[in-house]
N, C-alpha and C positions, 0 to 999 in steps of 0.2 A: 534372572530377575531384571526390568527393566528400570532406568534411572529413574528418576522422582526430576518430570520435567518441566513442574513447575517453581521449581528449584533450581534449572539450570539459566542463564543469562544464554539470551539471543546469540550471541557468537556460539559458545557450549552444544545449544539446539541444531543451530545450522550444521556444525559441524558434525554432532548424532547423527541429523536426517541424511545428511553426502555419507557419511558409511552403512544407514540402514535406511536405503528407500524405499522400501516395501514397506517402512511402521508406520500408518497411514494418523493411528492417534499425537505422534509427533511431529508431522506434518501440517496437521491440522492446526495444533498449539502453535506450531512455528508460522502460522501466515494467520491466526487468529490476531484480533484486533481486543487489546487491554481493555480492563471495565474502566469507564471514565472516558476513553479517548473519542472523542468527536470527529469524524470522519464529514470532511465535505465532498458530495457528489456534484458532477456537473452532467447536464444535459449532453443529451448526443450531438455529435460535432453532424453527422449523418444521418439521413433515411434510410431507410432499408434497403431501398434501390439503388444508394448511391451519391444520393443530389444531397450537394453540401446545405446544410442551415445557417446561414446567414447569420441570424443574429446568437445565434448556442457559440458558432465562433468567435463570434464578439466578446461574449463574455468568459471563454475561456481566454482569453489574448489577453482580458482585463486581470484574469488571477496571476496568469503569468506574471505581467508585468510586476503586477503585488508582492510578488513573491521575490521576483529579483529585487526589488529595491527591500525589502524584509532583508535578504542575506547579506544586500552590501549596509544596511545598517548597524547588521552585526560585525561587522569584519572594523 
């Protein structure tokens, strides 16, 4: 009988899926994304063939930095 994994906490999961990597349903649940949680996408940094995007890199540089002054706020 399989655990009840949406009862287990992320640490619990991960450690499930590293002894049973073939359960592809616990897998799934474990890199699924929670109802509610908003995921930000960013544009490709690349073209297909290669040639950097200029301004896609900009704007990732910009969350970076967001982001690092976000963690040193916390601290």
């Amino acid at each position: 009988m399989k655990p009840d994994f949406e009862k287990m906490s992320k640490a619990e999961l991960k450690s499930y899926v590293l002894e049973h990597r073939d359960d592809l349903e616990a897998i799934r649940l474990l890199f699924s994304t929670p109802p509610g949680v908003e995921i930000k996408r960013y544009p490709a940094m690349f073209t297909d063939d290669g040639q950097p995007i200029e301004e896609n890199i900009r704007i990732g540089e910009e969350a970076i930095q967001q982001r690092i002054e976000q963690e040193k706020g916390k601290k």
